[in-house]
C-alpha positions as CSV (number, residue, x, y, z in Angstrom):
1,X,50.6,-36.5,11.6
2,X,50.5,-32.5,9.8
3,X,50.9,-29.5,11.3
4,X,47.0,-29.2,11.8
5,X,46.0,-32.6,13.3
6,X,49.0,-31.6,15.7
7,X,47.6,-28.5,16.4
8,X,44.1,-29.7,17.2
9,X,45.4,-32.6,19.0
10,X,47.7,-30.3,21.1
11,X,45.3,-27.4,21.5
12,X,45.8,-24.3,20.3
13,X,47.8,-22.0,22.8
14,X,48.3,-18.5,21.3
15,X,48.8,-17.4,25.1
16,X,52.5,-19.2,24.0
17,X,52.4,-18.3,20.6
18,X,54.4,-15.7,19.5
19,X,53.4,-12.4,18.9
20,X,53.1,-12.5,14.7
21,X,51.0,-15.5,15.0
22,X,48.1,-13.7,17.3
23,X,47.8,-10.8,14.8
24,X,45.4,-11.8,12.0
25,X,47.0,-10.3,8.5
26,X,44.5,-10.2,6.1
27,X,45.8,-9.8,2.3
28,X,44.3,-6.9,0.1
29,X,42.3,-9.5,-2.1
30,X,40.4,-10.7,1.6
31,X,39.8,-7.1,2.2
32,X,38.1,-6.4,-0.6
33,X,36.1,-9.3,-0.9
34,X,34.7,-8.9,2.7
35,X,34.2,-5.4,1.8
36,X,32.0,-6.5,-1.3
37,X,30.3,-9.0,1.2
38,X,29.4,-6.6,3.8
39,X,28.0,-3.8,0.6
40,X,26.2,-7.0,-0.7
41,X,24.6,-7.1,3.1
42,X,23.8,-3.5,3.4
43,X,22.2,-3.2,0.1
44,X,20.0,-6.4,0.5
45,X,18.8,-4.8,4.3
46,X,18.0,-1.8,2.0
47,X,16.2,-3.5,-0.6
48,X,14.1,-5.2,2.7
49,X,13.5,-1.7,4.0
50,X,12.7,-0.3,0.7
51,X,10.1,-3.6,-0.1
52,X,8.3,-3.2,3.4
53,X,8.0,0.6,3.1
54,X,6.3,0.6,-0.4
55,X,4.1,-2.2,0.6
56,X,2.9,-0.1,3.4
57,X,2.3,3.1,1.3
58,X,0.6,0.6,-1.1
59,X,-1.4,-0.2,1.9
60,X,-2.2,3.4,3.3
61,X,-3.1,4.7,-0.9
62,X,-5.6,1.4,-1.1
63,X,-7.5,3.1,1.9
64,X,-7.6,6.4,0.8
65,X,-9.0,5.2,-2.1
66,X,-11.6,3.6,-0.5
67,X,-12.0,6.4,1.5
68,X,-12.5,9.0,-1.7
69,X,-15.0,6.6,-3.1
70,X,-16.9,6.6,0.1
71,X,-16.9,10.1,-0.1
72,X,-17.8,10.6,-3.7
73,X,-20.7,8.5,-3.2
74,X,-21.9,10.4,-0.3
75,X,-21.1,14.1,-1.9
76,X,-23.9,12.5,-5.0
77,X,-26.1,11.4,-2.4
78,X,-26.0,15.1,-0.9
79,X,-26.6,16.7,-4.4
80,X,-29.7,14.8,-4.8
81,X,-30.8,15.2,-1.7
82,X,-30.2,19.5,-2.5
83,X,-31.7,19.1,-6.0
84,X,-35.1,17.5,-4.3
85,X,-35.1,19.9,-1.5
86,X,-34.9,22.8,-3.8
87,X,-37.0,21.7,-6.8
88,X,-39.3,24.6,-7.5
89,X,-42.7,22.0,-7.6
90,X,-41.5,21.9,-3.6
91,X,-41.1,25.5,-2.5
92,X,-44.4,26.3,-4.3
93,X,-46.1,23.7,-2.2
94,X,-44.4,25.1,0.8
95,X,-45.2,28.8,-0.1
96,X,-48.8,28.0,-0.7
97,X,-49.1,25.9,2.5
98,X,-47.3,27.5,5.2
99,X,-47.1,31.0,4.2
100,X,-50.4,31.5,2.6
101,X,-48.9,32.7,-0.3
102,X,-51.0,32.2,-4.5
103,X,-49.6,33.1,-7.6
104,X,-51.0,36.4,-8.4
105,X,-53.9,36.8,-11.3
106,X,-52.5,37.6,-14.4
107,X,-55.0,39.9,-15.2
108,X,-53.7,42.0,-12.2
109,X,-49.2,41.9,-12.9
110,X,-48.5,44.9,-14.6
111,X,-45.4,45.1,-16.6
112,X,-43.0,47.8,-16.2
113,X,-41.0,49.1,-18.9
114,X,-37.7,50.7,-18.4
């Protein structure tokens, strides 16, 4: 039987081991490579982050868009709207019907010079 089967089969005490064997020694090479595995880790939570929070600001620019073309359409709406309200065929008509008011005879405007 090896050392491990023995060990398995026997339990593992480390309450009776001695004290070098309950310290874990870790060799510069193991170091380094769990230091590479936990910047691998970090970076790939980043990248997660990074994803989610652009896909939301895509999100949030696709309603805003929406919401400029909304408005342009309404701002052209308006400036018809303006341009029929103040065509000059329309005040006339309101001149003449609520105010009494004609165009005047042209035999009577007199033109001043300066």
């Amino acid at each position: 039987m090896n050392a491990a089967a023995r060990a398995l089969s026997e339990g593992l005490g480390l309450a009776n081991a001695p004290a070098s064997v309950r310290h874990i020694t870790l060799s510069g090479n193991a170091i380094i490579t769990l230091s590479l595995v936990m910047a691998i880790v970090i970076s790939a939570l980043m990248m997660i982050t990074a994803a989610d929070n652009n896909r939301i600001a895509i999100g949030d620019l696709t309603s805003l868009q929406q919401d400029q073309n909304n408005l342009q359409t309404t701002y052209g709406q308006l400036l018809l709207e303006e341009n029929t309200w103040a065509s000059a065929e329309r005040i006339e008509t309101i001149a003449q019907q609520d105010f009494g008011m004609q165009q005047p005879d042209p035999k009577k405007v007199i033109m001043i010079q300066p």
